[in-house]
N, C-alpha and C positions, 0 to 999 in steps of 0.2 A: 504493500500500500504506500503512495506515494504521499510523503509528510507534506504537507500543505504551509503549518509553521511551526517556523525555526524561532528559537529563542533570540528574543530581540535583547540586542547589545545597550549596556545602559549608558547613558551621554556619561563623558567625562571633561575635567576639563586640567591641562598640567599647566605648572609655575612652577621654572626651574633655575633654582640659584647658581649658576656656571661657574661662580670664584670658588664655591666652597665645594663644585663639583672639581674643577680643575685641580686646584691644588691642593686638595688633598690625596687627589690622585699622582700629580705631580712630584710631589715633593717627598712625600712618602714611600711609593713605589715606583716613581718614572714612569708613568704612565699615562696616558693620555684620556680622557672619558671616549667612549666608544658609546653615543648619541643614537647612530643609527639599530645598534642592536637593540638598546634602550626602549627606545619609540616602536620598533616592531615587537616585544614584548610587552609591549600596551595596547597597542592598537588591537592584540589577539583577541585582548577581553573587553576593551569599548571602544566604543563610536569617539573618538577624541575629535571634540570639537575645536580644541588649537591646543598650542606649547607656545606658551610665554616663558622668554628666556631673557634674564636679568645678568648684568652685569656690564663692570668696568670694561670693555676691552681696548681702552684708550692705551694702556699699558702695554709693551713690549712683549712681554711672555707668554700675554693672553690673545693677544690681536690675531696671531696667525690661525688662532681656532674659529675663529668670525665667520671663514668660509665653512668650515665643515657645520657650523650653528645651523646657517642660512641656508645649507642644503635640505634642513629638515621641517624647519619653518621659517615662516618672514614673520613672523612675532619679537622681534628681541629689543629687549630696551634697554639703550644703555644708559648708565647708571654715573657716569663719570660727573664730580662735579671739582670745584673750585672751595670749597670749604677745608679748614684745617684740621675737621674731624673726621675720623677714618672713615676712609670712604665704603669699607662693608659694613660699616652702617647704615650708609645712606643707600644702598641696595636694599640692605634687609627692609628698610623703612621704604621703600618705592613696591615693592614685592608686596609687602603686607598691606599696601594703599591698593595695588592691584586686586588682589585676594577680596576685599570688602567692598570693591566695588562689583566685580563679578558676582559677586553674592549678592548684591542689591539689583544689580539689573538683568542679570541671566540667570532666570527661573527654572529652566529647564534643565540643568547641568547636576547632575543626581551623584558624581562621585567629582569628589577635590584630591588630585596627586601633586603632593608639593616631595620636591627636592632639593632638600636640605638636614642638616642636623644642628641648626643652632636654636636651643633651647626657648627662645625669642617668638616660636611660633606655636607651641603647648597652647596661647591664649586664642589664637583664630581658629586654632583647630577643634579647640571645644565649643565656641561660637558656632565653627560650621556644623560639628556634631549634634548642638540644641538644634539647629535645624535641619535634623534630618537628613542631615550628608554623611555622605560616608569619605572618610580622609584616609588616603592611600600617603604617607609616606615613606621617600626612597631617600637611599641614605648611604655612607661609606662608613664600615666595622671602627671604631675605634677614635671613630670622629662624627659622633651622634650624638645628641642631648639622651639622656635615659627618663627624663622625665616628657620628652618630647614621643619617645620612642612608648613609652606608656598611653601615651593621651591616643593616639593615631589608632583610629578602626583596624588596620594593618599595616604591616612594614614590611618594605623590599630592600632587602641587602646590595649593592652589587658586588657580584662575583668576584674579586680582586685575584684568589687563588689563580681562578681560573682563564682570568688574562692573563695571568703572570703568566703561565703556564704557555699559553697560544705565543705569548710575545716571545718568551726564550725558546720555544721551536723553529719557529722561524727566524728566529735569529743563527740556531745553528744549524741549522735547514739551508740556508743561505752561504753561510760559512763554509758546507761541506761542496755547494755548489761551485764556489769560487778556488775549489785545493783541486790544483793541477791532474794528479794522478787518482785516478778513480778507482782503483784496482782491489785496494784493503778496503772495504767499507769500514771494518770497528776502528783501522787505523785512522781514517778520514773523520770520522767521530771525535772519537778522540783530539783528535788534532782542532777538528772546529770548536769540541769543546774550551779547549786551552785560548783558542784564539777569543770566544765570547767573553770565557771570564775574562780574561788581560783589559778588555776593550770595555767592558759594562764594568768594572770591578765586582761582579756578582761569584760567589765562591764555586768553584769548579765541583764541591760537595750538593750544590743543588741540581746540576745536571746528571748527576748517578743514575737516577733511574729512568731516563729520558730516553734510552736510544730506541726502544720498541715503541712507545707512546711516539716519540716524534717522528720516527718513521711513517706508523700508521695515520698521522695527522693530515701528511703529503699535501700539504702548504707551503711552497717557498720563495713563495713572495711577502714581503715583508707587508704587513700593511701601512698604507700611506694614511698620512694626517690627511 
C-alpha cells in the first residue's frame, strides 16, 4: 500500500556563533569547523528555514572562513565594531537581539538551534522553552557552559574525535602519495607517518593504529577550506 503521508519535518530555525565555533576548534585542535556536514545533519531532521551566522570576520584569522560561511547561507552578520569592549561580547549581544526578535515575529519556527557554549544564553533558552520551543543546542566538549548544556531540550556535541581522525588520514594518505617508491606499502606508512608528525608536531604514538582505518578510508585528498 502506497503511504500517502510522510511525517512532516518540523520548521527550524539556527543562530550560529562562528568565533566560538572557530576557535575553539582552532586553537585547541587545529581544526577548522566543517559547516557543510553541520547543516546536512540538520537539514535530515527539519525544514531549516535559514542559518544566521554571527561574527567578527573583520579579523585576519577569521576572514578567510567568510567564503566557506556564504557557501551555506547568505544570513551572516557581522559583528565587528569600534568599541573598547570585547568584541564577543558585542556578538553574543547582537545574536541574543536576533534570537528575541525571531521569537517575536516568526510564529511558525517550532525548534530554536543555537550554537554556542557560552553560559550567557541559559536565559533565552528558557524564554524560548516557556514558549513552547524546543532548543537544540550544538556545542564543542570542553568549551560548553554546563548550566547552558542543562537548560537546552537537547545537545549536539561535534564530533572532534572524529575529524581529528579524517584530518590525520589524509594527511598521511597524502604523504604516502607524494614518497617516490611505492613498493613497501608499511615502509611508505611508516615513513608518511614520520613525515606528519615532524610537520603537525602531532606525536607519531597517535598514528599507531591508523594504517588499516586509513587505508580503508581511501581519501586522499586533503580537504580544502
Amino acid at each position: 500500500m502506497i503511504k500517502l503521508f510522510r511525517n512532516k519535518k518540523k520548521k527550524a530555525i539556527a543562530f550560529v556563533d562562528y568565533e566560538y565555533w572557530f576557535y575553539s576548534c582552532k586553537e585547541r585542535f587545529n581544526l577548522y569547523p566543517n559547516l557543510q556536514r553541520w547543516k546536512d545533519k540538520i537539514t535530515k531532521r527539519f525544514e531549516l528555514k535559514d542559518i544566521m551566522v554571527f561574527g567578527d570576520f573583520s579579523h585576519e584569522n577569521i576572514a578567510g572562513d567568510l567564503h566557506k560561511v556564504r557557501s551555506i547561507t547568505n544570513t551572516v552578520i557581522e559583528t565587528s565594531n569600534t568599541f573598547m569592549r570585547k568584541k564577543k561580547d558585542m556578538t553574543d549581544f547582537i545574536m541574543l537581539d536576533y534570537i528575541y526578535q525571531t521569537l517575536e515575529q516568526q510564529k511558525g519556527i517550532d525548534t530554536y538551534i543555537l550554537f554556542t557554549g557560552d553560559g550567557h544564553f541559559q536565559t533565552v533558552v528558557k524564554c524560548l522553552k516557556e514558549k513552547k520551543k524546543s532548543v537544540i543546542v550544538c556545542g564543542i566538549e570542553d568549551s560548553f557552559s554546563k548550566q547552558l548544556r542543562d537548560t537546552a531540550s537537547e545537545v549536539i556535541m561535534v564530533d572532534i574525535e572524529k575529524e581529528l581522525f579524517e584530518r590525520n588520514c589524509k594527511m598521511v594518505l597524502n604523504s604516502m602519495a607524494m614518497i617516490e617508491d611505492q613498493k613497501d606499502l608499511l615502509a611508505n606508512f611508516l615513513q608518511a607517518v614520520e613525515n606528519v608528525s615532524k610537520a603537525s608536531n602531532i606525536p607519531e604514538e597517535e598514528f599507531g593504529k591508523m594504517l588499516v582505518r586509513a587505508l580503508k578510508l581511501g581519501c586522499g585528498e586533503t580537504e580544502r577550506r
